[in-house]
C-alpha positions as CSV (number, residue, x, y, z in Angstrom):
1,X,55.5,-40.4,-7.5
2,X,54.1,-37.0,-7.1
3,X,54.9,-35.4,-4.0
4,X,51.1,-34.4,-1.8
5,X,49.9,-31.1,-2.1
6,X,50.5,-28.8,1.0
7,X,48.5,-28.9,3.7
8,X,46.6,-25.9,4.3
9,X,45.9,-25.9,8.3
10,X,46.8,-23.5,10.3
11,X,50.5,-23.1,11.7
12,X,52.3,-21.1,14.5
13,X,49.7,-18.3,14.0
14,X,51.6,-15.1,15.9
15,X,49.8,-13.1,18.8
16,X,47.8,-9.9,17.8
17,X,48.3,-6.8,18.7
18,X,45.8,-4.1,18.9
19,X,46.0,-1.0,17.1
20,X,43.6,2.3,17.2
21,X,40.0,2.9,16.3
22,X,38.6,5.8,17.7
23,X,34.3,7.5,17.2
24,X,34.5,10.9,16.0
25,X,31.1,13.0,14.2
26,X,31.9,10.7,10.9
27,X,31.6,7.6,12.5
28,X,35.3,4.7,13.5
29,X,38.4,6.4,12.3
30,X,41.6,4.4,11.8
31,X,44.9,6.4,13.8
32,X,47.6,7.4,11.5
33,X,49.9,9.0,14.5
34,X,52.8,6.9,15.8
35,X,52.8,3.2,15.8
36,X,49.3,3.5,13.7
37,X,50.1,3.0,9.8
38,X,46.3,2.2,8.7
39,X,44.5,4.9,7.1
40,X,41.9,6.8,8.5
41,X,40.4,6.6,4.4
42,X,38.9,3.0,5.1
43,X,37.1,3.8,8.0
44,X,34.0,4.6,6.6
45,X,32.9,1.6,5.8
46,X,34.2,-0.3,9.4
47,X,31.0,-1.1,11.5
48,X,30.3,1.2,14.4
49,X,30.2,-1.7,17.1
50,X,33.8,-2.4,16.3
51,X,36.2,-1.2,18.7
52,X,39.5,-2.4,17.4
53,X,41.7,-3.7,14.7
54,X,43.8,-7.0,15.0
55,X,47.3,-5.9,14.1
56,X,51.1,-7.5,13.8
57,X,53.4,-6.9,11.3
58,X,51.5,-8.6,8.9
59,X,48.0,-8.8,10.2
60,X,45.6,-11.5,9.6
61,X,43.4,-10.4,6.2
62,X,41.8,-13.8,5.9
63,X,39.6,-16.0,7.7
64,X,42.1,-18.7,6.0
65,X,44.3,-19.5,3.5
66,X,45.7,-16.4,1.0
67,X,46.3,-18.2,-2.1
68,X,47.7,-14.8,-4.2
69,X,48.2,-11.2,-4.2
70,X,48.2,-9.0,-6.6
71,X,48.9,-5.5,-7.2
72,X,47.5,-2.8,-9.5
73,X,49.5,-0.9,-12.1
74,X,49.6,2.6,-10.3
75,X,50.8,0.5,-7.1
76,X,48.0,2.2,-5.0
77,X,45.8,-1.1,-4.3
78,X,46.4,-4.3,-3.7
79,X,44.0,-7.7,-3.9
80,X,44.2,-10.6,-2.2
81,X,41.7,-13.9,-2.6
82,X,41.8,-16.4,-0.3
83,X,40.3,-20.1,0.5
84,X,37.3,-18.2,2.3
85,X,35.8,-17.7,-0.8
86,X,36.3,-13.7,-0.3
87,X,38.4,-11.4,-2.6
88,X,39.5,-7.7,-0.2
89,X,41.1,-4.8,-1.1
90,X,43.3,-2.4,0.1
91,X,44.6,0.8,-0.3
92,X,48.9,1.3,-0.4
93,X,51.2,1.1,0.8
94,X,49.1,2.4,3.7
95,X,47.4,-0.8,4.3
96,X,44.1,0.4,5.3
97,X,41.3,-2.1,4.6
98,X,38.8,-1.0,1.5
99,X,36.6,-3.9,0.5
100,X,35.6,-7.3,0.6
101,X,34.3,-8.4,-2.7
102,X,31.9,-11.4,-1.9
103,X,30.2,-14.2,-4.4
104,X,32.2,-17.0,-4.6
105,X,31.1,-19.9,-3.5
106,X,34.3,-21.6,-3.7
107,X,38.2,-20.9,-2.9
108,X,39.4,-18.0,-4.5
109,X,42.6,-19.3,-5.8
110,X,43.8,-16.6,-8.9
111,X,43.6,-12.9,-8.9
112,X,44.5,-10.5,-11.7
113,X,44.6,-6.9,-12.4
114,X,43.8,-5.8,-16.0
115,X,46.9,-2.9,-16.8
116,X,44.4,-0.2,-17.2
117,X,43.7,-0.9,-13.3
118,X,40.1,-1.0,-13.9
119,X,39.4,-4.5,-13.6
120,X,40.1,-7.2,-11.2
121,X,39.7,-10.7,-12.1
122,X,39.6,-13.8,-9.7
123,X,39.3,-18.0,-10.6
124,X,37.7,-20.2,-8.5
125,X,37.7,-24.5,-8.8
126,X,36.2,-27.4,-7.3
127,X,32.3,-26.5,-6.5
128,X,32.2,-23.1,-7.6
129,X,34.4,-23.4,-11.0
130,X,33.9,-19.4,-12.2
131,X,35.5,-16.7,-13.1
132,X,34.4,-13.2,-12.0
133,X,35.7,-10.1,-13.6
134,X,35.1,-7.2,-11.0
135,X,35.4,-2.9,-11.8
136,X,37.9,-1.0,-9.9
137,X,38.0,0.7,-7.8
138,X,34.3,0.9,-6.8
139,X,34.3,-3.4,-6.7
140,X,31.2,-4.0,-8.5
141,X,31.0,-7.6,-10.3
142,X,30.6,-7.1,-14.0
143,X,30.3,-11.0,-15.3
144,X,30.8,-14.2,-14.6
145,X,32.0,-16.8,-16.7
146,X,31.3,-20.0,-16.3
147,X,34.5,-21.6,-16.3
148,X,36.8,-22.2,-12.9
149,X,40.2,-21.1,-12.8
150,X,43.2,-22.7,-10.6
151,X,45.5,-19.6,-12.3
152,X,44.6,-16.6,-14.1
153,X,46.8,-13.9,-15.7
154,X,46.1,-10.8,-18.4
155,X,48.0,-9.9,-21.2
156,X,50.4,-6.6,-21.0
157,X,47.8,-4.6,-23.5
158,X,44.5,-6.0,-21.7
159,X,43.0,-7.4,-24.4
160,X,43.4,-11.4,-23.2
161,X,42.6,-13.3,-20.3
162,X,44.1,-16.5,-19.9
163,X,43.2,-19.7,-17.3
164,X,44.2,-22.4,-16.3
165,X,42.6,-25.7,-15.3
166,X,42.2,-27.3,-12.0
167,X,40.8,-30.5,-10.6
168,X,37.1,-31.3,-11.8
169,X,37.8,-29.4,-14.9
170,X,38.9,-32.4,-17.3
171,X,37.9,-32.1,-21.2
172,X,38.1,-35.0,-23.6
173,X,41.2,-37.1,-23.1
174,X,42.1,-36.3,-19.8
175,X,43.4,-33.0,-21.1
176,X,43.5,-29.6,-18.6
177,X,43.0,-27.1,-21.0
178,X,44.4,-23.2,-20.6
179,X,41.6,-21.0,-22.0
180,X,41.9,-17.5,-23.6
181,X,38.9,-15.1,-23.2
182,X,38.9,-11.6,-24.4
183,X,38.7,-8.3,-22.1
184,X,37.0,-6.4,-21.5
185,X,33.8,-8.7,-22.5
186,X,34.8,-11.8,-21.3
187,X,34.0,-14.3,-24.4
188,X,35.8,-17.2,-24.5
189,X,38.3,-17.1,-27.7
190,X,40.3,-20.4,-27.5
191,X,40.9,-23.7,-25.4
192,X,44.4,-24.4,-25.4
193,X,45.6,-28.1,-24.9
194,X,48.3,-30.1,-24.0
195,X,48.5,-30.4,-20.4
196,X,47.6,-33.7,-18.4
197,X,47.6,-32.2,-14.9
198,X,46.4,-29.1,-13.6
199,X,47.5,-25.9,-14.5
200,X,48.9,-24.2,-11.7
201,X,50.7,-21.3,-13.7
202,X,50.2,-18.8,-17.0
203,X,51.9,-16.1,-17.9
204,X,52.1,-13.7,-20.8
205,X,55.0,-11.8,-22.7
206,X,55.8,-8.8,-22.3
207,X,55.0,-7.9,-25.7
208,X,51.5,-9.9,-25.1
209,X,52.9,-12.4,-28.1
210,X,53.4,-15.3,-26.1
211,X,51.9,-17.6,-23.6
212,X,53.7,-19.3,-21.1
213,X,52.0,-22.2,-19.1
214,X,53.1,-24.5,-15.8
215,X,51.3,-27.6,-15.1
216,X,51.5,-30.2,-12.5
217,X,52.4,-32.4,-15.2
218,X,56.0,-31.2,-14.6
219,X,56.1,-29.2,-17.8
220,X,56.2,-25.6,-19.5
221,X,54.3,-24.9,-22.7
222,X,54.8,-21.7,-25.0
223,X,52.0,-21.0,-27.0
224,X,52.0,-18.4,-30.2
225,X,49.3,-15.5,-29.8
226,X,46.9,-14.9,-31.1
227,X,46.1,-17.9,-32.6
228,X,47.1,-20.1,-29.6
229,X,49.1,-22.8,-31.1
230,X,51.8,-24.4,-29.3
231,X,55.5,-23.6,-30.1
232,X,57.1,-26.1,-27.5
233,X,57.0,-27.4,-24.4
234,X,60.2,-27.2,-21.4
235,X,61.6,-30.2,-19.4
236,X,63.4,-29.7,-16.5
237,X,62.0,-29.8,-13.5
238,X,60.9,-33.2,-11.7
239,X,57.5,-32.0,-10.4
240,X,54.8,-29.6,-10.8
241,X,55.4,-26.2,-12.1
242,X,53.2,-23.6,-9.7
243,X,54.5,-20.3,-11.0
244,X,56.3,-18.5,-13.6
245,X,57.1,-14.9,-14.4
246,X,58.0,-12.9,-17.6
247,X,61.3,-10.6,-17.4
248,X,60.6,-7.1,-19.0
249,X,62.6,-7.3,-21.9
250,X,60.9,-11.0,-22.8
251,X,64.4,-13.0,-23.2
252,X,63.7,-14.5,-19.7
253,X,61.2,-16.5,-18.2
254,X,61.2,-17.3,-14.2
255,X,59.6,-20.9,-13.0
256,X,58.8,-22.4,-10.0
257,X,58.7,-25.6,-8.8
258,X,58.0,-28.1,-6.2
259,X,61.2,-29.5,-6.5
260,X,62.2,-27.1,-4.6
261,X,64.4,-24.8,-7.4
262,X,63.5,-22.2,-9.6
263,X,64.6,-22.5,-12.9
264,X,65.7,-19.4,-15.7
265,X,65.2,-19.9,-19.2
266,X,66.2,-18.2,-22.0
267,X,63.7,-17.0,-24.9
268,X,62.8,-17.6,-27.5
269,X,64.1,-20.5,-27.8
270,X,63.5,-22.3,-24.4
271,X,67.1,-23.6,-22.7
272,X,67.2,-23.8,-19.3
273,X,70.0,-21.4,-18.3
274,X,70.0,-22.0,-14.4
275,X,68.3,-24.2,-11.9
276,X,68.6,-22.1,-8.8
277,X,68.5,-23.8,-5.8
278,X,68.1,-22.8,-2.1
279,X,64.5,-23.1,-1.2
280,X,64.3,-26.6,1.2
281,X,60.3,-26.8,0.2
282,X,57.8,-26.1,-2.5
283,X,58.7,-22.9,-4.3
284,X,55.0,-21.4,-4.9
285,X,55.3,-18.0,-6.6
286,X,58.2,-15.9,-8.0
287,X,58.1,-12.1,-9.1
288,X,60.3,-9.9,-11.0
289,X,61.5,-6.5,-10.5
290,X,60.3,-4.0,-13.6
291,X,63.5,-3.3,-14.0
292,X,64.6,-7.3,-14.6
293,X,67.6,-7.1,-12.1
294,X,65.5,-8.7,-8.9
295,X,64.0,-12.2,-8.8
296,X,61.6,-12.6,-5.0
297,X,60.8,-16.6,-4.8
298,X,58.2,-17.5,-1.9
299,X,58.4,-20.9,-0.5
300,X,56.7,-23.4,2.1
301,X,59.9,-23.0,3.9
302,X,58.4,-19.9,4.6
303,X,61.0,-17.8,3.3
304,X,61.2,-15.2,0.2
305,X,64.6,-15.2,-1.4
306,X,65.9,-12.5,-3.3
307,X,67.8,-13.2,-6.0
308,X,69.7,-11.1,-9.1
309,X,69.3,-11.4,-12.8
310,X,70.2,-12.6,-14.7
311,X,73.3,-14.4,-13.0
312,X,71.2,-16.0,-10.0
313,X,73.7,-15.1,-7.5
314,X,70.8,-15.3,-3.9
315,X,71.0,-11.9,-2.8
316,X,69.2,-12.2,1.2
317,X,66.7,-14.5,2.6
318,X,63.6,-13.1,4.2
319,X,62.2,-14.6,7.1
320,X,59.4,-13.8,9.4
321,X,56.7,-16.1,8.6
322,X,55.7,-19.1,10.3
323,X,53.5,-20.6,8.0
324,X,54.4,-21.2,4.1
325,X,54.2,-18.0,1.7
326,X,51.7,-18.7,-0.9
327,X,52.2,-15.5,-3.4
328,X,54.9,-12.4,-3.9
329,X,54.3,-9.3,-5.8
330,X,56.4,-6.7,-6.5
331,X,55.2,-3.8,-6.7
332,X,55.3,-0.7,-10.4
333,X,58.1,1.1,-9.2
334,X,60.0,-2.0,-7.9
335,X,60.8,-0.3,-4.5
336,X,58.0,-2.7,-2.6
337,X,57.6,-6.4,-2.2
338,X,54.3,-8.1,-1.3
339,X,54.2,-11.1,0.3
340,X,51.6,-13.6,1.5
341,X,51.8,-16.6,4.3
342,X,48.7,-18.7,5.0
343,X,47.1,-16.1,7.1
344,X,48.9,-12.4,6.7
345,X,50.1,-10.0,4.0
346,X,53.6,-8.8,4.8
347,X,55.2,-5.6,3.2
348,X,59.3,-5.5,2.5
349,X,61.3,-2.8,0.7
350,X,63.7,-3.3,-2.1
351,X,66.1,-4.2,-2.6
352,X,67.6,-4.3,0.6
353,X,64.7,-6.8,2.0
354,X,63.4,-4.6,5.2
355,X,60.0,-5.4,6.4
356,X,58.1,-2.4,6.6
357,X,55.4,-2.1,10.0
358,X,52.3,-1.7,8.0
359,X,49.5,-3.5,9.0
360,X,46.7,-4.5,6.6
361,X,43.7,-5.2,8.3
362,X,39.7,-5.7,8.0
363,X,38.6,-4.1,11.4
364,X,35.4,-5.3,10.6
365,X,36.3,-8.6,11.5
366,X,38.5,-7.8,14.4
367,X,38.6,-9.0,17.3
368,X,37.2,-6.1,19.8
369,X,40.0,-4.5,22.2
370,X,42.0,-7.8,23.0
371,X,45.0,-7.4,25.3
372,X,45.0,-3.6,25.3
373,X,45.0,-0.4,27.3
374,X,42.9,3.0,25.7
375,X,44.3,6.5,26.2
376,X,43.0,9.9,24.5
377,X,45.6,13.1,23.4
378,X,44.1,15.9,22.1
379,X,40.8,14.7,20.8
380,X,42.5,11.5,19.2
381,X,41.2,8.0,21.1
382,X,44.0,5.1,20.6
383,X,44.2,1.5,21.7
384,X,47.5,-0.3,22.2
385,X,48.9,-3.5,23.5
386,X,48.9,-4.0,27.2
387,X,51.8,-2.6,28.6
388,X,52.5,-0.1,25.6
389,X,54.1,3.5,26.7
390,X,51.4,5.9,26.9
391,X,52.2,9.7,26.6
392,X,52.8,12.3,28.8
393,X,49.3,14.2,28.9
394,X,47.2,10.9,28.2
395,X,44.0,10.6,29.5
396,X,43.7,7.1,30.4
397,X,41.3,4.3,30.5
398,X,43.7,1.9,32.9
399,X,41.4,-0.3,34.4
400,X,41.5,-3.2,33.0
401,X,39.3,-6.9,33.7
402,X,40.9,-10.6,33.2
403,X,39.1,-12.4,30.4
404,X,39.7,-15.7,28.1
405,X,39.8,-15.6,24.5
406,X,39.5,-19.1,22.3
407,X,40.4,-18.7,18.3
408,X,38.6,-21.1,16.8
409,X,40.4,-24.0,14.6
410,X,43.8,-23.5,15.3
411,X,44.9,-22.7,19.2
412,X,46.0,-19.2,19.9
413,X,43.8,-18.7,23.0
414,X,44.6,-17.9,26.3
415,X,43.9,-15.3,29.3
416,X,43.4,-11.2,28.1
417,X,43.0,-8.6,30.0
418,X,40.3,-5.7,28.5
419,X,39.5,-2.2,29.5
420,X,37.0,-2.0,32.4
């Protein structure tokens, strides 16, 4: 019996905090000075009736679910898409809020970044059932093709697109096909099939040669590029394969599964070297290190584990989240981890697994000075939690009224106080 799909309501959301925006002759700047990691570079685009930014460590990016993060090959921006039908970008590893690419009218649930870091593509299913291939880094939408996407991934040398089929997506015979489209033009190419479930997973060689894709079937199918036939398909796990992940060197490829384990398997010829075992729930994405000696797996047990290659020994567990982590990245020069729960984008160092204090946010849709006290030094207007130090020299705005805040769908209200 297949196990259900997770439930994507919202869990043990943490309270904001409030971090800095202040008006100077330019318009809302972000603070860059003490606690404040966002970058003043954003700001020009944050509407001038917002006051304040919603931050923890790991702020909330999305209206709702993240599905998957990706980041671009220079390491200096990262995309997320989420179940909000939005697509945002940020700079790094500052975290300042650049973008929100609108026009799906569905869940975004794939996003990709061509190697040349001038395209972003993102899938969508169910009603909306495109793909949407977007410039970088101005965000401009180039095409849309007219197929949905449950998983998308692009070849090393950016020439091919791959995709993989979700649920209303069925061809002749039941089949989920995995599609291959060329870049930068977008025309379809091939339909792969094989699959009887969704595809949750594709991945390409290093060497762009070689196709790897996870179903919900169970299976793992490695298709021959260019011509897209298939070479042979890996049993091991008991249910659905949701991610998988190329070493550098090509000998290894990474799985997922919602078994709970991650499996290694050796390539070409497709044993299953280790089943590593650890996670307690779904294991949704998995990442490896450029330089192949780091596996990150992210889990509905809302954990990351770190793990080493290619023996397996599980290196640290990363906790922090209190709702499952949907995606991992890591990031060009393998010194930053990106992770993703339901509703916030957390940063870690490698490979000693420290979170780093950067909050991404979207102050446009922040809440507006909740729970906080404002103070100005030398020009410079900041806004901090209630009962935050303020520095010697401060001027500040102390006065502060009782009010009630209620966030909608999922609890988290309760008495504020706000500046007077």
């Amino acid at each position: 019996m297949k196990p259900e799909k997770a439930d994507d309501g919202r869990e043990g959301e943490a309270r904001p905090e409030v971090y800095a925006i202040s008006r100077g002759r330019s318009g809302w700047t972000l603070s860059r000075r003490s606690l404040f990691s966002a970058a003043a570079a954003a700001a020009a685009a944050v509407p001038r009736s917002a006051e304040a930014a919603v931050c923890a460590t790991g702020a909330q990016a999305h209206t709702t679910t993240i599905t998957q993060v990706a980041i671009s090959p220079d390491g200096r921006l990262l995309a997320s898409g989420s179940l909000d039908q939005s697509i945002k970008l940020w700079s790094m590893p500052d975290g300042a809020w650049l973008k929100t690419l609108p026009g799906h009218s569905g869940g975004v649930w794939s996003v990709a970044i061509r190697p040349d870091g001038r395209m972003l593509v993102s899938g969508s299913g169910a009603s909306d059932q495109t793909i949407k291939l977007w410039s970088l880094p101005d965000g401009a939408l180039l095409k849309t093709l007219g197929q949905g996407a449950l998983s998308l991934a692009i070849s090393p040398d950016g020439r091919l697109l791959a995709s993989g089929s979700g649920e209303q997506l069925v061809t002749g015979g039941g089949d989920k096909p995995v599609r291959l489209w060329s870049l930068p033009d977008g025309a379809l190419l091939k339909t792969l099939l094989g699959h009887s479930w969704d595809v949750e997973a594709v991945a390409f060689s290093p060497d762009s040669r070689l196709l790897a894709s996870g179903s919900y079937d169970g299976s793992i199918k490695l298709w021959s590029l260019p011509d897209g036939a298939l070479l042979k398909t890996l049993s091991g796990h008991s249910y659905d394969v949701a991610t998988l992940a190329f070493s550098p060197d090509g000998r290894l490829l990474a799985s997922g599964s919602r078994d709970y384990s991650v499996g290694l398997w050796s390539l070409p010829g497709g044993t299953m070297l280790k089943d590593l075992t650890g996670h307690v729930s779904n294991v949704n994405s998995v990442a490896i290190s450029p330089d192949g000696r780091l596996l990150a797996s992210g889990s509905d047990d809302q954990t990351i584990k770190l793990w080493s290659l290619p023996d397996g020994v599980l290196l640290k567990t990363l906790t922090g989240y209190s709702t499952p982590v949907r995606s991992v990245a890591i990031g060009p020069d393998g010194g930053l981890l990106t992770s993703a729960g339901y509703f916030d984008i957390k940063l870690w160092s490698l490979p000693d697994g420290k979170q780093i204090p950067v909050c991404l946010m979207d102050t446009a849709a922040s809440l507006t000075s909740v729970g906080s006290i404002r103070y100005t030094v030398a020009g410079v207007t900041y806004t901090v939690p209630s009962g935050s130090p303020i520095p010697s020299g401060a001027v500040c705005t102390c006065n502060l009224v009782q009010g009630t805040v209620s966030s909608g769908g999922g609890g988290g209200g309760g008495t504020y106080w706000y500046p007077n």
